[in-house]
C-alpha positions in Angstrom: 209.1 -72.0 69.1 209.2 -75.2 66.7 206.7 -76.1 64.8 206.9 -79.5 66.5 206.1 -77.6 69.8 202.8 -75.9 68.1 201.5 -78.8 67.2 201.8 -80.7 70.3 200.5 -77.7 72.4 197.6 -77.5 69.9 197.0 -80.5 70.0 197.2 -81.4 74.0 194.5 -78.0 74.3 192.0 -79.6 71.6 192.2 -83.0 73.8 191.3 -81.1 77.0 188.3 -79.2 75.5 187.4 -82.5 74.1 187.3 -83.8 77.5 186.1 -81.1 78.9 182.8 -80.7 76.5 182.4 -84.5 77.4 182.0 -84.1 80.4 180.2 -80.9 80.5 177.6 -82.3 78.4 177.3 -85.1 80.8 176.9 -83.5 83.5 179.6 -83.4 85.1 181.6 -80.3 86.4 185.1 -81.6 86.6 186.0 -78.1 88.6 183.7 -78.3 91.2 184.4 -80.2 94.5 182.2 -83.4 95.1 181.5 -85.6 98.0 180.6 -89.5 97.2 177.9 -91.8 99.0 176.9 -94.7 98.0 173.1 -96.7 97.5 172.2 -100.3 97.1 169.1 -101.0 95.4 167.8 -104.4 93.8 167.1 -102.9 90.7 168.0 -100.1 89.1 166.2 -100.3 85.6 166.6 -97.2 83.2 169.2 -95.6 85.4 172.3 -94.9 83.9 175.8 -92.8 84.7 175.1 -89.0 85.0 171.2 -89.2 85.6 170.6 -86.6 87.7 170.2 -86.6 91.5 168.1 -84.1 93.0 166.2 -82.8 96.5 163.1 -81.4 96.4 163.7 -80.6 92.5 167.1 -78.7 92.7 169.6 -80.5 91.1 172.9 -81.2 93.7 174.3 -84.0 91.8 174.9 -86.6 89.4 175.2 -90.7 89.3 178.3 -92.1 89.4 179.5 -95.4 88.8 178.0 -98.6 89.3 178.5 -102.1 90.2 177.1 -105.3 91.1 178.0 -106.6 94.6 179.1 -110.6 93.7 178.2 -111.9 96.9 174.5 -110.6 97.6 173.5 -109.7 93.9 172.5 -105.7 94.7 173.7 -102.9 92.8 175.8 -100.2 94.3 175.5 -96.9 92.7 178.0 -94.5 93.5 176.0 -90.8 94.1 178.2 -87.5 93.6 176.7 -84.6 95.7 178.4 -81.1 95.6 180.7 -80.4 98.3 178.1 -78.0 100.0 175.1 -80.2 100.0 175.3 -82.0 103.7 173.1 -85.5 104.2 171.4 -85.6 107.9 172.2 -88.8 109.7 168.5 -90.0 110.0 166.4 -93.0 109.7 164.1 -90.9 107.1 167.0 -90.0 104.9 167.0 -92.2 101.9 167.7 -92.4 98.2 164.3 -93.0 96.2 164.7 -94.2 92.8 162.2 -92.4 90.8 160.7 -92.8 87.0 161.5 -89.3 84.8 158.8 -90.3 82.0 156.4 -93.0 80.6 160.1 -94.5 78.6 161.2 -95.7 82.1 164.0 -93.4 82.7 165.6 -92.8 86.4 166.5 -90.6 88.5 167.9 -90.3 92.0 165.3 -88.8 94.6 167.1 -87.6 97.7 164.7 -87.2 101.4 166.5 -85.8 103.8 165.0 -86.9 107.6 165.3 -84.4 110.7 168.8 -85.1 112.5 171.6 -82.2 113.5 174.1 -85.2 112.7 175.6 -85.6 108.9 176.9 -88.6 106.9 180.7 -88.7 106.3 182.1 -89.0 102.5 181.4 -92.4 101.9 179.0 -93.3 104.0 175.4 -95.6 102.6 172.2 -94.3 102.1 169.1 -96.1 102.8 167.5 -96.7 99.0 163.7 -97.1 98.1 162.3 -98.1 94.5 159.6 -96.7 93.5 158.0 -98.6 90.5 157.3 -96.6 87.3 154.1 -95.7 85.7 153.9 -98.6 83.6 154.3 -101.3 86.2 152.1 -98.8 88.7 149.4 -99.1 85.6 150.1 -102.7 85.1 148.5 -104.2 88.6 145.8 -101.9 88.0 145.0 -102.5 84.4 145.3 -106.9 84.7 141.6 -107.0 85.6 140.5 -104.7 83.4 142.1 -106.0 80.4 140.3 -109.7 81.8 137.2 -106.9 81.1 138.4 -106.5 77.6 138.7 -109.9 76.5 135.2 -110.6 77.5 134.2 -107.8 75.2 136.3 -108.6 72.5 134.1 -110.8 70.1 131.0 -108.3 70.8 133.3 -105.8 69.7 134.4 -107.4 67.2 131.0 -107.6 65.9 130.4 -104.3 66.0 133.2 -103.3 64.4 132.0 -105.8 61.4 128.7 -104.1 62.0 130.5 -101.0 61.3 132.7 -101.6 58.5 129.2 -102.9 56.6 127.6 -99.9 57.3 130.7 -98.0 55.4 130.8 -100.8 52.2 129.7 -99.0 49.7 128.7 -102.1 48.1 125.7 -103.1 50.7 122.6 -101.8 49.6 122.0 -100.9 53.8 125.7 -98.9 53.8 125.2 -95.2 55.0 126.3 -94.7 51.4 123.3 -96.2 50.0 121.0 -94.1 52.2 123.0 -91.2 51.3 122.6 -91.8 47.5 119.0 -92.0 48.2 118.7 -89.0 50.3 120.3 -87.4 47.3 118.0 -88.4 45.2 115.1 -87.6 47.0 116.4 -84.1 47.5 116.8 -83.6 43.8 113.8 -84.5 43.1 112.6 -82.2 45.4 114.4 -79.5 44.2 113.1 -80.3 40.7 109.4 -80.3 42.0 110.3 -77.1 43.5 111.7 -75.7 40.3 109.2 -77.0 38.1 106.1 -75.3 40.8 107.8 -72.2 41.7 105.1 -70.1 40.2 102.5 -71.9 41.7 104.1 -71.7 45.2 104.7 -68.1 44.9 100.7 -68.2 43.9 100.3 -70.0 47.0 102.4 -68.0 49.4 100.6 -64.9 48.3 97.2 -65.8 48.7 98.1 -67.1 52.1 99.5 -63.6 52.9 96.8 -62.1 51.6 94.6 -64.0 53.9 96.4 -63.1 56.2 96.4 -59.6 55.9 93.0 -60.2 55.5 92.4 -61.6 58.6 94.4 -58.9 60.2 92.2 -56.1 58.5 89.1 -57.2 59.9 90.2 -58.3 63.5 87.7 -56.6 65.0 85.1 -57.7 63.4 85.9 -61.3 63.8 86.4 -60.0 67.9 83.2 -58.5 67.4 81.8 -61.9 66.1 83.4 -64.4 68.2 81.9 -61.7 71.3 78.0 -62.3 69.6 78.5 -66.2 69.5 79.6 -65.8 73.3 76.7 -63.5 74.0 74.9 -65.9 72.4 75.8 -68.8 74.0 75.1 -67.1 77.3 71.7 -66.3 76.7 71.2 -69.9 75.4 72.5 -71.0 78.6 70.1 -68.5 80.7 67.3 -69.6 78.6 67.2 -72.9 80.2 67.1 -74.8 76.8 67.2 -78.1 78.9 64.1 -77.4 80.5 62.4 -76.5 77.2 63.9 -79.3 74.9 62.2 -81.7 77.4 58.3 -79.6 77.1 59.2 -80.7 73.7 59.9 -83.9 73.7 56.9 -84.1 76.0 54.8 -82.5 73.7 55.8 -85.1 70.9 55.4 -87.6 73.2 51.5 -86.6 74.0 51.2 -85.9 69.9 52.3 -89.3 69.1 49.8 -90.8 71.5 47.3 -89.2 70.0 48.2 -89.7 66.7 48.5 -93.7 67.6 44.8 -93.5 68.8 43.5 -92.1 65.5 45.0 -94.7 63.7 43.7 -97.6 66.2 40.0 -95.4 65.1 39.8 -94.7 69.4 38.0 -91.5 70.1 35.7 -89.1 68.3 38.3 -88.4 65.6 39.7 -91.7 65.4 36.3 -92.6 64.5 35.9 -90.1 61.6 38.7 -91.1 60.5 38.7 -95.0 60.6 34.9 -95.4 60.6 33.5 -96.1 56.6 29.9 -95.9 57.8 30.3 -92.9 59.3 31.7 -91.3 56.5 28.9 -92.4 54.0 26.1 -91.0 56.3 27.8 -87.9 56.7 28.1 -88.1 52.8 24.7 -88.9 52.4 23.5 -86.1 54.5 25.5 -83.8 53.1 23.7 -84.4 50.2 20.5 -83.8 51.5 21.4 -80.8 52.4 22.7 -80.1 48.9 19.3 -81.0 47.8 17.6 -78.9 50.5 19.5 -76.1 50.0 18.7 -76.1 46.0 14.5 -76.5 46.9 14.8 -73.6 49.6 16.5 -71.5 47.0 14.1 -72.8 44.1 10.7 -72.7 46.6 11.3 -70.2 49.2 8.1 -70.2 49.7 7.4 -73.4 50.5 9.2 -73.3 54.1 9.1 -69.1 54.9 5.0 -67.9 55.4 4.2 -64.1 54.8 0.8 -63.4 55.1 0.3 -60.0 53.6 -3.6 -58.6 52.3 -4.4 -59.8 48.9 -1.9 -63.1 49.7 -4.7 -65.1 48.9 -4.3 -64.5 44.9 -0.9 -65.2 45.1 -1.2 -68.2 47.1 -3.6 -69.6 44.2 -0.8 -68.6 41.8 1.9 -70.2 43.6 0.0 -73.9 44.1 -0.9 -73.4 40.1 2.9 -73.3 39.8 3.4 -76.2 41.8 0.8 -78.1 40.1 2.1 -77.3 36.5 5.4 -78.2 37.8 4.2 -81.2 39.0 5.0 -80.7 42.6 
């Protein structure tokens, strides 16, 4: 064999694999037999040749080609079905056009209907569109996004609001307060450096009061029971009944009291009445005086007549006489 014949045989098998790969990529098994139906839709946005055509999610085919119809403006897409897939001659049989993801790409949905009657090879399938996510969202998002507009200039306050919270030249930025929270804990930390004796001192006296107080537990129990008891005997004392004999009693003593000053009564008398103290005074005196004779005289007021009392009676008036009594 030539040369000449090598290269043209390599050559012709490189062309078919080419062809081959290309189409195999696509899709499209060029080996496999196919049977060909046709759709009309009005639209067929994001589908293109070799999107895939599928029942119930099995793949059984591919898109062929497509081309507008001049007289009523639809587009007929040619669908390629394997030769084993068979399409029931029903009115619920139709090709759905279908969205594969949120970029708008299509594929072809097939529902079969309920029928023991099949299409021929180029017979028409009754098409549907359904719309993708985005215009599905669209209807739904218009009055919300009316919403939105209304809320745009509050929001776009807040957002302002924001961004001067964040300005780090604002003396009411978050990193103001932070600076100052900063400082404030380092001061804290130096008063707690600069007192940490004197806080141990602290922390130890208060646990020793503690254990203090745990040490004599009972005895504060034992207190705290004697101010009960106490109370309860106060209470059975009836200190109501005897706070008001008192106040009574003060009551009847100030009475009293108000009469010796106004001089009514025997003591009010005594006590307000000059005259009465001067004669009392005055007798009192004389009594003195009395007193100091019947000590000096006994004799003058006590009689004892005893024998021989005669000579000491004359003695006794010689006495008075030299006296001068």
């Amino acid at each position: 064999m030539t040369n000449q014949a090598k290269v043209g045989i390599f050559t012709f098998v490189t062309v078919a694999i080419f062809i081959l790969g290309f189409y195999f990529l696509k899709g499209t098994n060029l080996f496999v037999r196919k049977n060909v139906y046709y759709a009309v839709y009005e639209r067929v946005d994001g589908l293109y040749k070799s999107n895939l055509i599928e029942i119930n999610g099995f793949p059984i085919g591919r898109v062929g080609t497509m081309e507008r119809d001049p007289i009523s403006g639809k587009i007929v897409v040619e669908l390629d079905l394997d030769k084993n897939v068979k399409v029931p001659k029903s009115d619920s049989t139709c090709a759905l056009l279908v969205s594969t993801d949120f970029l708008g790409s299509k594929k072809v949905k097939l529902v079969f209907g309920n029928s023991g009657v099949y299409m021929d090879d180029g017979d028409t399938i009754s098409t549907l569109f359904k719309k993708d996510i985005t215009e599905q969202l669209g209807s739904e998002i218009d009055p919300i996004m009316a919403d939105v507009k209304k809320m745009l200039p509050g929001l776009d306050s807040t957002i302002g609001g924001i961004k001067l919270m964040f300005d780090v030249r604002d003396p009411r930025s978050i990193y103001t307060t932070l600076a100052k929270l900063n400082r404030a804990i380092d001061g804290i930390n130096g008063i707690l450096s600069e007192n940490g004796n004197t806080i141990k001192l602290t922390l130890d006296n208060l646990q020793s009061f503690t254990d203090n107080l745990q040490k004599n537990n009972d005895k504060i129990t034992h207190l705290l029971t004697n101010v009960d008891n106490l109370s309860d005997s106060l209470k059975q004392a009836n200190l109501k009944e005897t706070i008001e004999n008192l106040n009574g009693t003060i009551t009847q003593l100030k009475a009293m009291l108000t009469d010796i000053n106004q001089g009514k009564g025997t003591l009010g008398k005594v006590v307000k009445d000059d005259q009465l103290y001067t004669k009392v005074d005055s007798a009192i005196g004389n009594l003195n005086v009395l007193l100091k004779d019947v000590k000096a005289r006994p004799y003058r007021y006590i009689s004892i007549n005893v024998l021989g009392s005669k000579k000491a009676e004359k003695r006794r008036a010689l006495q008075d006489n030299e006296t001068g009594k």
